[in-house]
C-alpha positions in Angstrom: -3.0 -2.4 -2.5 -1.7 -1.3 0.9 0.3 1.8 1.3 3.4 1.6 2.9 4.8 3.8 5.8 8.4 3.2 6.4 9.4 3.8 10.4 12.9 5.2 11.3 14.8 4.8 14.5 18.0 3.8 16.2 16.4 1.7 18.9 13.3 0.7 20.1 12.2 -1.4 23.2 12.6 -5.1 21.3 16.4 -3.9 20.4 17.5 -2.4 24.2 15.3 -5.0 26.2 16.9 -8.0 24.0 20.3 -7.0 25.0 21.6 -8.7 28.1 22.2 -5.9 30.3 19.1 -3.4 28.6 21.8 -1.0 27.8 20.6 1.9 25.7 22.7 3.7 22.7 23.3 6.8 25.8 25.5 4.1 27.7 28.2 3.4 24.7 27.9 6.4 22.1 29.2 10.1 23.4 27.0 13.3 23.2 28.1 14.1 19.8 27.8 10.6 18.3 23.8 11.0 20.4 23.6 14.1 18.4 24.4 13.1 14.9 22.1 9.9 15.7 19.4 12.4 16.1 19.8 14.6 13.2 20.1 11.4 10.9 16.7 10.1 12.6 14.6 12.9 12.4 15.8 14.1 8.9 15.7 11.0 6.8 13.1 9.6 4.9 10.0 7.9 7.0 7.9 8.7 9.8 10.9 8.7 13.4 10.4 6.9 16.0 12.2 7.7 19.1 11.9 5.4 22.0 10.9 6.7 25.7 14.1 8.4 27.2 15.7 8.8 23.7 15.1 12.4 23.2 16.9 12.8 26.1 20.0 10.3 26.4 18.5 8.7 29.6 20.9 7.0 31.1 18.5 4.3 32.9 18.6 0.8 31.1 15.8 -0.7 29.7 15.6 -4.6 31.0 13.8 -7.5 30.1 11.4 -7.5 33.6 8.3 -10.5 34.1 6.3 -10.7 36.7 4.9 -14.2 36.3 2.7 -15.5 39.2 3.9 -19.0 39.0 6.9 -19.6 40.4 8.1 -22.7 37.9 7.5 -20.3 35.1 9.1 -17.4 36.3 11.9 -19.4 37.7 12.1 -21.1 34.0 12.0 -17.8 32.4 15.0 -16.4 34.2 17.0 -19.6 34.1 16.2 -19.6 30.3 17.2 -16.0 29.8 20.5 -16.4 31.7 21.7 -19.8 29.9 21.0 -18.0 26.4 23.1 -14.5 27.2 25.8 -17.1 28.8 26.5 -19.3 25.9 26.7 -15.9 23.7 30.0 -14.9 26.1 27.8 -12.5 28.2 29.1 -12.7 32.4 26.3 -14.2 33.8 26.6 -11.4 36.7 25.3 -8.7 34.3 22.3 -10.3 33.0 19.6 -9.4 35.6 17.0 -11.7 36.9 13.4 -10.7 34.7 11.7 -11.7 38.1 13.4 -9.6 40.8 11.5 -6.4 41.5 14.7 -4.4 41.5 15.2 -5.0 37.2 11.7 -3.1 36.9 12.8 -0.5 38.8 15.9 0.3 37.5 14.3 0.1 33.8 12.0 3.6 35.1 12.8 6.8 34.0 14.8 9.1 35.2 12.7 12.6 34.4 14.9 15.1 36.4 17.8 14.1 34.4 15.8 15.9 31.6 16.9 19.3 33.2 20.7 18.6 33.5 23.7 18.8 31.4 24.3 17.0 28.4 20.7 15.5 28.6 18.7 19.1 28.5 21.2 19.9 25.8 20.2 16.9 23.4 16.7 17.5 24.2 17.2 21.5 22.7 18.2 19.3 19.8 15.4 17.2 19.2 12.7 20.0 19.9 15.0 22.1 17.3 15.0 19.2 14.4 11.1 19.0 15.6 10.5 22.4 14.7 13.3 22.0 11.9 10.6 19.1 10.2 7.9 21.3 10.6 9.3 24.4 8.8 10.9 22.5 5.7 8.0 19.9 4.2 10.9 18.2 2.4 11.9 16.7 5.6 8.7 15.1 6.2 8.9 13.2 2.0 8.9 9.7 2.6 10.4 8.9 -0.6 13.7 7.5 -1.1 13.8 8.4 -4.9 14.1 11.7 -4.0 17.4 11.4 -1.6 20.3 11.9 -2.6 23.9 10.7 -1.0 27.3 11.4 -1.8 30.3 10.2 0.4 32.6 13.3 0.9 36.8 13.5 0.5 39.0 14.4 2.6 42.9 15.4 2.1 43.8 12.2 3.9 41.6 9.8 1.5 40.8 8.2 4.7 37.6 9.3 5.3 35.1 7.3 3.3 31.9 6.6 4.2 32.0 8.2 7.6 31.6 11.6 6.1 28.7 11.8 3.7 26.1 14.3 2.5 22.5 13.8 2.4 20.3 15.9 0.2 16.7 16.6 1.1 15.1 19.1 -1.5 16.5 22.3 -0.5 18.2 21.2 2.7 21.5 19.0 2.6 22.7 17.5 5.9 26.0 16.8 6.2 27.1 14.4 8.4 31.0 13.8 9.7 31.9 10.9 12.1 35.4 10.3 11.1 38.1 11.5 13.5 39.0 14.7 11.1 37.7 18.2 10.3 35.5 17.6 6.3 35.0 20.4 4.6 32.0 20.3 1.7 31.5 22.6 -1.6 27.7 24.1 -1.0 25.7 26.2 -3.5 25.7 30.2 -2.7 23.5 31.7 -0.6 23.3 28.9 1.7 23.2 29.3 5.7 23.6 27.0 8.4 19.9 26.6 9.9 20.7 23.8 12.4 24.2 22.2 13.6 25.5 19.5 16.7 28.7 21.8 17.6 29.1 24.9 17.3 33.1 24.5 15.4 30.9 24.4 12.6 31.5 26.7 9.6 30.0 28.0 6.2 32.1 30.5 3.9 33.3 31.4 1.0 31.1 28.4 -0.5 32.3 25.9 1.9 30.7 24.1 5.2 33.8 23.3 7.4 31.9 20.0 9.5 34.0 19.1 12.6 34.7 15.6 13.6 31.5 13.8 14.9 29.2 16.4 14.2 26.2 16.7 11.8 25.4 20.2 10.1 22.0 21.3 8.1 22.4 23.7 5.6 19.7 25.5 3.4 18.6 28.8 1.7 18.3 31.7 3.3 15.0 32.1 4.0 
């Protein structure tokens, strides 16, 4: 019998180019909402997978781009592309012709952006879960049977599954993206070893998780 790897990711190359306009997750989601996307990527279950520019937040779509000798075909191809985004509501003016040069080079990375702003600062992030995967082998279990979830509750009763906890052997990550403060009840001894903002707090036997935000806590070690 086969064995079964399961892949996680929050977009990959099928997803982005299949989209009218090629527009990544880093053109409608915030830093923060970026952030918690990463922390839930790269600490549940399954092997990540993080597509080209992710790691980053590039900013540069990803569009469908052909470059079919034949004129008919290419010609086909585009027409084809733009009657199927129009009759889904999509303005015809922002889906891009596969065929013109200028879709394939708007798809190209930008690599300086790496260096700048809110980009360098989710890329800290991902090299930190990287290094936060290699230091806690329960982050690297592929097994569902051994994750555990609990929503969390809030003084409003509004939260609901926005704010949930995720339990990973020793590590939980707690994840908030409703639009108030969640507070959880964590086992003593317990440290914050990785969070998305820095509002976060652990005392007194409670982790105080802002609003869009995603905290890992764990044993002292």
């Amino acid at each position: 019998m086969p064995t079964w790897r399961l892949v996680t990711f929050a977009q990959d190359h099928d997803q982005i180019g299949n989209r009218a306009a090629g527009d990544r997750l880093s053109q409608s989601l915030s830093y923060s909402r970026l952030a918690v996307t990463a922390v839930l990527t790269l600490t549940a279950p399954g092997t990540p997978m993080l597509f080209m520019g992710e790691e980053w937040g590039a900013s540069t779509p990803w569009q469908f781009f052909t470059s079919h000798p034949e004129p008919e075909l290419g010609e086909a191809t585009a027409q084809g592309r733009l009657e199927e985004f129009t009759r889904m509501g999509w303005d015809e003016s922002v889906v891009p012709n596969p065929q013109d040069p200028a879709t394939f080079d708007r798809s190209k990375l930008d690599w300086s952006e790496t260096s700048e702003g809110d980009h360098a600062r989710l890329l800290r992030l991902y090299r930190d879960l990287a290094a936060l995967r290699r230091a806690w082998p329960e982050l690297t279990d592929p097994s569902f049977a051994a994750l555990r979830a609990v929503s969390a509750e809030s003084a409003s009763g509004e939260v609901g599954a926005r704010a949930f906890a995720l339990g990973r052997g020793d590590l939980s990550v707690l994840v908030n993206l409703s639009d108030e403060v969640v507070s959880w009840d964590v086992a003593p001894g317990r440290v914050i070893v990785l969070t998305t903002d820095d509002g976060a707090l652990l005392s007194g036997g409670e982790a105080v998780v802002p609003r869009e935000a995603a905290v890992v806590v764990g044993p002292l070690r």
